[in-house]
ZAMARGU-4260 file (C-alpha; in steps of 0.2 Angstrom, whole numbers, plus 5000, padded with zeros to 4 digits):
<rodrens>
0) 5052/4965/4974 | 5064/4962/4961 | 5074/4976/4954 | 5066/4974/4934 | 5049/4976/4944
5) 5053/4991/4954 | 5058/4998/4939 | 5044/4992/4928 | 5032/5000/4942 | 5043/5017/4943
10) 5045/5016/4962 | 5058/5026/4972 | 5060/5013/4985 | 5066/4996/4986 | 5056/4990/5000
15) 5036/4990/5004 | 5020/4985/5000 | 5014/4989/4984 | 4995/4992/4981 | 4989/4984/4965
20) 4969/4984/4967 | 4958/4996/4980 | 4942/4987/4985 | 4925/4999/4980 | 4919/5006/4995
25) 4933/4998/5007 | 4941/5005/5019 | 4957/5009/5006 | 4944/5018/4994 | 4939/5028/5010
30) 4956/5035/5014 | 4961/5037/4997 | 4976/5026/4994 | 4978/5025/4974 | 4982/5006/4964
35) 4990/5007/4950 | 4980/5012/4932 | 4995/5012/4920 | 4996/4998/4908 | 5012/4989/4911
40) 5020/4973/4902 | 5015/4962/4914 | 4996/4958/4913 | 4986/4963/4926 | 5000/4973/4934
45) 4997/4992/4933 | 5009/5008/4939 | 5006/5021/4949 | 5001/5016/4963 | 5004/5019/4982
50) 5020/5010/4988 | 5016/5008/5010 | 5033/5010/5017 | 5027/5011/5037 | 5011/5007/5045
55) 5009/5018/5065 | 5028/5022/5062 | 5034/5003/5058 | 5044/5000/5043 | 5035/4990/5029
60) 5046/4981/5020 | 5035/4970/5013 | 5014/4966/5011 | 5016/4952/5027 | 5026/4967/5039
65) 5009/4977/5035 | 4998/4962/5039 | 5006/4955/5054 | 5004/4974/5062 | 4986/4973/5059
70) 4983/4956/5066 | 4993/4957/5081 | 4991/4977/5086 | 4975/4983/5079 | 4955/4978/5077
75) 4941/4982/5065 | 4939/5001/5067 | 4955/5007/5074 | 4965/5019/5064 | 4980/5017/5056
80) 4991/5028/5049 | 5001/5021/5033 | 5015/5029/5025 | 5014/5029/5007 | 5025/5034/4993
85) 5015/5041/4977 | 5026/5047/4964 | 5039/5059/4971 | 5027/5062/4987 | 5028/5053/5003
90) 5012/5055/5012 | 5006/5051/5029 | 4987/5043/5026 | 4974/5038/5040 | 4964/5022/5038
95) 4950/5015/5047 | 4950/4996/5049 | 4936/4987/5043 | 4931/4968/5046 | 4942/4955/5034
100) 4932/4946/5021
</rodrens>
């Protein structure tokens, strides 16, 4: 990310995965990761949401770290546990896999 969109976004971190949309029912909506609902300047890009900086422990520095984990470590229903920043929090969330559409 570039340092006008971590700005833009209002994130502490300069690395991670940022969530930008949470599928209805999925298995994010399930563990209660957020996606961004604050209008920014760029269209269809909302703050606010979770920043994932580790997945099981492993640094995230950005989305392809988080889903090279998943392919090579983990199945549908394993748990995983990401870390995520939200606002000034840093929160450890479990997640159950589900099967990729």
């Amino acid at each position: 990310m570039t340092l006008n969109l971590i700005n833009l976004l209002g994130l502490k971190s300069t690395y991670g995965a940022y969530i930008t949309d949470i599928t209805p029912a999925g298995p994010g909506e399930k563990a209660g990761l957020h996606a961004g609902t604050t209008t920014t300047s760029i269209q269809n890009l909302n703050s606010g949401g979770d920043l994932v900086i580790a997945v099981d422990g492993q640094p995230v520095q950005q989305f392809n770290d988080l889903m090279r984990y998943i392919v090579v470590h983990k199945s549908p229903g394993d748990t995983i546990t990401l870390t995520v920043l939200r606002g000034d929090q840093k929160l450890d969330i479990p997640l159950i896999l589900g099967v990729r559409r």
